[in-house]
VMD Tcl script that draws the C-alpha trace (Angstrom):
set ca {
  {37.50 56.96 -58.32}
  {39.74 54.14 -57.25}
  {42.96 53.48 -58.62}
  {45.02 50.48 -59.32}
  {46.76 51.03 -55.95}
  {43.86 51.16 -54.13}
  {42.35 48.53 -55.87}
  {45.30 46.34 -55.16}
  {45.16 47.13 -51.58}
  {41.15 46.67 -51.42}
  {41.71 43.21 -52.92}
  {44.42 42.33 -49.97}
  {41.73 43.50 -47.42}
  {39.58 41.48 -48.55}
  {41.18 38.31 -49.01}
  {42.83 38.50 -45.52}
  {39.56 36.68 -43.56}
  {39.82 34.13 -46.01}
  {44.06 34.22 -45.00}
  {42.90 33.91 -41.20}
  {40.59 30.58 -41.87}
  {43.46 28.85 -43.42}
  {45.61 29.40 -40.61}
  {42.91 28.54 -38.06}
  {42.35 25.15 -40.07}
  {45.96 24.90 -40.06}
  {46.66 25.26 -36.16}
  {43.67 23.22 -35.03}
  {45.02 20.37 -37.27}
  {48.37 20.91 -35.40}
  {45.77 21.42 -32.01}
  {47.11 24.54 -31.42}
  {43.75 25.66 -31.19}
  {44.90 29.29 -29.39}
  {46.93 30.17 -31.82}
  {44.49 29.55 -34.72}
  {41.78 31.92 -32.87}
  {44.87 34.71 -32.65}
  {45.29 34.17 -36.41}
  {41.72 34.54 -37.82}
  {41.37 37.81 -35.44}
  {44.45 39.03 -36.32}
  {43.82 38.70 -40.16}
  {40.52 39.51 -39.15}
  {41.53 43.21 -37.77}
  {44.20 43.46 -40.81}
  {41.72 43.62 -43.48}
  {39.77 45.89 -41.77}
  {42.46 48.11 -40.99}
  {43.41 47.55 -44.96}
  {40.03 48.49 -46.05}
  {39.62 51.79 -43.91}
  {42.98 53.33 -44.75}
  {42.28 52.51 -48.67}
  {38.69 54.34 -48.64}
  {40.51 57.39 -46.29}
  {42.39 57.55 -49.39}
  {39.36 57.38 -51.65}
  {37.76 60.28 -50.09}
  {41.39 62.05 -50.16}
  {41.35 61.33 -53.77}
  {37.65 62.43 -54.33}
  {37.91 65.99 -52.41}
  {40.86 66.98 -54.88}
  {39.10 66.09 -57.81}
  {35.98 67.57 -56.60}
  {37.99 70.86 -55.77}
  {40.10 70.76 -59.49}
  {36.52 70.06 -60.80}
  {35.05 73.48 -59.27}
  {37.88 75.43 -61.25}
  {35.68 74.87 -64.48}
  {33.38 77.46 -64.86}
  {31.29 78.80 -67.64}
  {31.22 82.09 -68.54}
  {29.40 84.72 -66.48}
  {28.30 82.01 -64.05}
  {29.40 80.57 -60.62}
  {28.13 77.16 -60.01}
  {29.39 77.31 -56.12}
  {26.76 80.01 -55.43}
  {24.22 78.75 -57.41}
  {22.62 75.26 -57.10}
  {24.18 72.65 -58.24}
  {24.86 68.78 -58.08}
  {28.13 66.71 -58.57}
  {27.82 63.27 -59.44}
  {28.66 60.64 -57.42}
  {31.60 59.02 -59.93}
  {32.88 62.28 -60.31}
  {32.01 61.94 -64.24}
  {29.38 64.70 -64.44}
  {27.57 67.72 -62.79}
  {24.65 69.84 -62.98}
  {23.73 73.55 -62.34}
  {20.81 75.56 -63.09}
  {21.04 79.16 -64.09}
  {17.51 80.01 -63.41}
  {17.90 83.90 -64.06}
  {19.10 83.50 -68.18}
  {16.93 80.13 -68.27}
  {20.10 77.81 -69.13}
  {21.47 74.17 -67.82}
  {24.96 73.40 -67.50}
  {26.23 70.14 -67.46}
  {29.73 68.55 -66.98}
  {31.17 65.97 -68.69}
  {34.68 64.41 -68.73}
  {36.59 65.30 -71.63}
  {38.48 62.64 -73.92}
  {41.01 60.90 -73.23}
  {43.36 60.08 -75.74}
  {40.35 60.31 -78.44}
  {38.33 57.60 -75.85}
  {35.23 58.25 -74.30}
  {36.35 58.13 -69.90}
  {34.16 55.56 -68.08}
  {35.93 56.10 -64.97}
  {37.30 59.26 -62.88}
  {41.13 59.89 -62.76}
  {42.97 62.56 -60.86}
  {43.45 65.77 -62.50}
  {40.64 64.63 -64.73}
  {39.50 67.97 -67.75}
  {36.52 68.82 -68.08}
  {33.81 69.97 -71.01}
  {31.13 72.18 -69.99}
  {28.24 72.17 -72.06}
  {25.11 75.16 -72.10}
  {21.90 73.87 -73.25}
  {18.82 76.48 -72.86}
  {15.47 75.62 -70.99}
  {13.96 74.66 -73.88}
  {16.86 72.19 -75.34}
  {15.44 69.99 -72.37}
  {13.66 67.10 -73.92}
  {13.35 64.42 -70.92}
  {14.62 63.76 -67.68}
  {14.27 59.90 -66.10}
  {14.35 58.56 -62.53}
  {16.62 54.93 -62.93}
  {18.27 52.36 -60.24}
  {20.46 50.25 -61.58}
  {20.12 51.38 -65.17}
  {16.08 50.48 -64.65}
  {13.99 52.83 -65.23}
  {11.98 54.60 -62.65}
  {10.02 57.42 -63.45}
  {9.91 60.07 -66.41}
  {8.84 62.74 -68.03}
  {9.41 64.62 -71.67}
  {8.53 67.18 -73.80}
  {5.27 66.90 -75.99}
  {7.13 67.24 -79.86}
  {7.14 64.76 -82.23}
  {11.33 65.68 -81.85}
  {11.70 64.75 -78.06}
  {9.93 61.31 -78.73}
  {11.97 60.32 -81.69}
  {15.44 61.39 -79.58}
  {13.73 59.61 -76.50}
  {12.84 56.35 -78.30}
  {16.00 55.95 -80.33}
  {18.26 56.52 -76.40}
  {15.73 53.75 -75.55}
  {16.72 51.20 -78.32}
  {20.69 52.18 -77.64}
  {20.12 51.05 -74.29}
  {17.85 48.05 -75.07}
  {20.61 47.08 -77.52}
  {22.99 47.16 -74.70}
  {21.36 45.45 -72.34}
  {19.27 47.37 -70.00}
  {17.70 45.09 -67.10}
  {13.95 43.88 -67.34}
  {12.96 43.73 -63.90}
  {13.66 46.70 -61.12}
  {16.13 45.47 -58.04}
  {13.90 44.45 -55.33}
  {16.57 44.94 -52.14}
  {19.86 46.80 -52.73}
  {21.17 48.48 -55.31}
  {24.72 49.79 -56.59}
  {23.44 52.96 -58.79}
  {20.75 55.87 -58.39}
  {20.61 57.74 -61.50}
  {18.73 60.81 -62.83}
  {19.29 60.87 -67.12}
  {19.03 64.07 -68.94}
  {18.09 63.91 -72.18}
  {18.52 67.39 -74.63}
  {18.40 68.22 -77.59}
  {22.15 67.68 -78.87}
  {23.14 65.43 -81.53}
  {26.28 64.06 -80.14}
  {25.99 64.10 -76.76}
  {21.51 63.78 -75.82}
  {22.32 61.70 -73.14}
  {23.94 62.89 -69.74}
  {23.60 61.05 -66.76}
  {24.05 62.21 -63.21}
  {24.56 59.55 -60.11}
  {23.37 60.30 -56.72}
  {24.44 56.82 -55.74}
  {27.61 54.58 -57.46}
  {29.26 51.53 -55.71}
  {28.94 48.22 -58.02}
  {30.93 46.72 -54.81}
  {28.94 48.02 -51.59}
  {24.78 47.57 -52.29}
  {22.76 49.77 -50.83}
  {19.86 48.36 -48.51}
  {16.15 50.12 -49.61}
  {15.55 50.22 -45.97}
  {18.16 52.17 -45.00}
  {18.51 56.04 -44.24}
  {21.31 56.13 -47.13}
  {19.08 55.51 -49.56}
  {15.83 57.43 -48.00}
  {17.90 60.70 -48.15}
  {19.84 60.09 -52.03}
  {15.98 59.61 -53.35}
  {14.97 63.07 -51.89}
  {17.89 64.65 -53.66}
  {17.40 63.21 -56.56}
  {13.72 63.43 -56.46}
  {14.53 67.58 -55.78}
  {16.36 67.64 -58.92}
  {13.67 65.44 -60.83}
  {10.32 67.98 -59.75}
  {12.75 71.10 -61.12}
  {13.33 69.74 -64.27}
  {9.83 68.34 -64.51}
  {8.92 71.86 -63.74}
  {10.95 73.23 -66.32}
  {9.63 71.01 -69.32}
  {5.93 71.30 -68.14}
  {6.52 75.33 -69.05}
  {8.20 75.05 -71.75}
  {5.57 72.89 -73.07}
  {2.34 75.54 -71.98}
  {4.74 78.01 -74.01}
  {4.39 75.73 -77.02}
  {1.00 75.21 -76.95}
  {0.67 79.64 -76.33}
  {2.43 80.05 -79.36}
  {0.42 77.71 -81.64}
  {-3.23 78.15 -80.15}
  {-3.02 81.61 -81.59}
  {-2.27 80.78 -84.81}
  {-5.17 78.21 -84.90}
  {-7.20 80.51 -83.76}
  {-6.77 83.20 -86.43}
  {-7.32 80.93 -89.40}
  {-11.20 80.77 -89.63}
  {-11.33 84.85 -89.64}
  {-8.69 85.46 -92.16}
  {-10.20 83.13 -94.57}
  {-13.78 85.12 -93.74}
  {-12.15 87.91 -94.30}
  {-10.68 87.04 -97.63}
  {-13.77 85.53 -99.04}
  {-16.46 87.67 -97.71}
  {-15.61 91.33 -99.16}
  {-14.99 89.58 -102.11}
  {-18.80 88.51 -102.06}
  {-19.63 92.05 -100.58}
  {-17.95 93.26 -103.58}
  {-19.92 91.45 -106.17}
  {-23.20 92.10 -104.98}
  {-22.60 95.92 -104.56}
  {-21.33 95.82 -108.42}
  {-24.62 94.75 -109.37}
  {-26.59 97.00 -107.22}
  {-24.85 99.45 -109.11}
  {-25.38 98.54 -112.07}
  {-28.92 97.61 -111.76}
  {-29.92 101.14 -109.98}
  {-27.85 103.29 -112.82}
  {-29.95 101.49 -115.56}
  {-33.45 102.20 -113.62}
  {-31.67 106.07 -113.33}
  {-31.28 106.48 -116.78}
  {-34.14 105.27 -117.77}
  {-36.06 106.79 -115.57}
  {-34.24 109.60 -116.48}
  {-35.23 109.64 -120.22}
  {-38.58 108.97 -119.52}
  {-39.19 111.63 -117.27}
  {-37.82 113.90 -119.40}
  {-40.49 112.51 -122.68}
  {-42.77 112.93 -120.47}
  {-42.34 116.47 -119.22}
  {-42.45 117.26 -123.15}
  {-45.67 115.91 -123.50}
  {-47.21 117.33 -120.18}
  {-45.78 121.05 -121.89}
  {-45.80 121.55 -125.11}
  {-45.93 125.31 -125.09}
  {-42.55 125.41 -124.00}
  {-41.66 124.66 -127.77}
  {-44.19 127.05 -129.24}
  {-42.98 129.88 -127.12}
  {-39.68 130.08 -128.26}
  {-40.34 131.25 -131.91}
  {-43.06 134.10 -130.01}
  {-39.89 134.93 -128.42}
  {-37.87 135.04 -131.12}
  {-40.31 137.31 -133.10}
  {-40.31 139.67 -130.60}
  {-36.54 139.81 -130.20}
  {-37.36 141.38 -134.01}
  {-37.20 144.91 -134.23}
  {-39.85 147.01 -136.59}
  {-38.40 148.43 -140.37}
  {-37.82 152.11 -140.70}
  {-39.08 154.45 -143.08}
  {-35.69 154.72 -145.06}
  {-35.63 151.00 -144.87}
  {-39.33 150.65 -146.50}
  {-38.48 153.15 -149.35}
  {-35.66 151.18 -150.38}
  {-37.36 147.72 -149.90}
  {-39.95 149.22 -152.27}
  {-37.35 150.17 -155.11}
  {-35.88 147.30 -155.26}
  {-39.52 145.84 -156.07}
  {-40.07 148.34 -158.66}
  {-36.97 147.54 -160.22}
  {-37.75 143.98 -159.77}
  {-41.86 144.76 -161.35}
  {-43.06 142.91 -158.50}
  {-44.26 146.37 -157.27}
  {-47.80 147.84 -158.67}
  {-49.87 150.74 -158.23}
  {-52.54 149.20 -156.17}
  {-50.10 148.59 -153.43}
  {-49.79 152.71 -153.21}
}
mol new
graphics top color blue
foreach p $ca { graphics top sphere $p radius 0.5 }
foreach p [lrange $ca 0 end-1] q [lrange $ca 1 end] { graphics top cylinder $p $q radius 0.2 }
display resetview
């Protein structure tokens, strides 16, 4: 996070060899040849000297800001005792909270309704809290070229993904990956947030001092960042066996409800007509069992009226005398019936 101090001061550092040859050109034209040596070595050691107090006071610089950036903490979390990751430019940081399945990342906040670029003492911050699942993609890049990734399977994550793509294409991403050195190491977040998808977190930042491939430096800021890459890799490779958990099911249970929907209804039909078809052979069966039974006995018919008669009880005397004056007074009664 240089300032324009230290920038000045960088600048005179390194412009004092270049001081030193013009004085050694200078006193060998004038064959002072001594005194030119004296000159370039002591320019020499003056830039040097320049250029190590300047980046003391870089680091001075960076430790405070590091320490006022560790004051910002989100609620019911503390990123010290958890792990966590501050970026190289001081711009951004990362911490897992592995326990409530959430990612917190810094960000700078505005400045004067401008997006900050570059660090500045006593610089706010904006903490935002994105769940597991908000995670859409997560790239490897050196100097802004991309690397390595991985993303979510949605149709979502690979609409956000490709339209990040095209913003950087548009401005100018490089073509080819640096061969040698670098002057960034980058691992890009991508989640699921319409104004700020993009957050980028750099393990390595110095567009002044390249870093070899070769060297240690670099061996040990690619197994950082390569830690951080395999978690969040991790991360989106469950959330996307929990997608596919929650639809398989649902696949799964189409073919039986439709069975079940259309079958009774079949089951249903043909049971109707069973019905229908064994109550007609009942009745008729019925009725002609019955015609039949009448035929097969008859004397059940004929022996009701013989029962009937004698239900019938005999006349009495009294009731014959008076039967027989009626007659007389009738004249259907004659002697011969005496």
């Amino acid at each position: 996070m240089p300032s324009k101090i230290t920038n000045l001061f960088t600048g005179i550092g390194c412009s004092t060899p270049i001081f030193g040859l013009i004085l050694l050109g200078y006193f060998f034209y004038n064959r002072s040849f001594m005194l030119g040596i004296g000159a370039l070595v002591l320019c020499f050691l003056a830039g040097v000297l320049v250029l190590v107090i300047v980046s003391q006071v870089e680091d001075k610089r960076k430790k405070t800001q590091t320490e006022f950036l560790q004051t910002f903490q989100p609620d019911q979390f503390n990123s010290n005792r958890h792990k966590s990751f501050t970026s190289d430019d001081l711009l951004s940081k990362i911490a897992l909270d592995e326990q409530r399945e959430k990612i917190y990342l810094w960000m700078p906040d505005l400045y004067k309704d401008v997006k900050v670029t570059k660090a500045y003492m006593n610089m706010p911050y904006i903490i935002k809290t994105y769940n597991y699942s908000d995670i859409l993609a997560v790239n490897l890049k050196e100097d802004n070229y991309e690397t390595a990734s991985f993303q979510r399977d949605t149709h979502f994550a690979n609409f956000l993904v490709n339209k990040v793509k095209e913003e950087e294409a548009a401005a100018g991403s490089p073509a080819n990956q640096p061969i040698d050195k670098i002057t960034s190491m980058d691992l890009e977040i991508i989640v699921d947030d319409n104004t700020n998808p993009r957050h980028l977190i750099r393990f390595y930042y110095a567009p002044y001092t390249p870093l070899r491939k070769d060297s240690l430096g670099y061996a040990a800021h690619v197994k950082e960042r390569q830690e951080w890459f395999t978690r969040l890799k991790t991360i989106i490779e469950q959330q996307n066996a929990a997608t596919q958990e929650v639809e398989s099911p649902i696949k799964t249970l189409e073919s039986p409800i439709h069975a079940g929907t259309s079958r009774p209804v079949a089951m249903q039909k043909e049971t109707r007509l069973t019905v229908e078809v064994d109550m007609d052979r009942y009745a008729m069966s019925l009725h002609d069992h019955t015609e039949k039974n009448a035929e097969e006995n008859p004397e059940i018919n004929v022996a009701e009226p013989q029962h009937e008669q004698e239900i019938v009880k005999p006349t009495s005397y009294f009731e014959q005398l008076l039967e027989k004056n009626r007659r007389q007074l009738r004249g259907d009664y004659t002697d011969e019936e005496k």
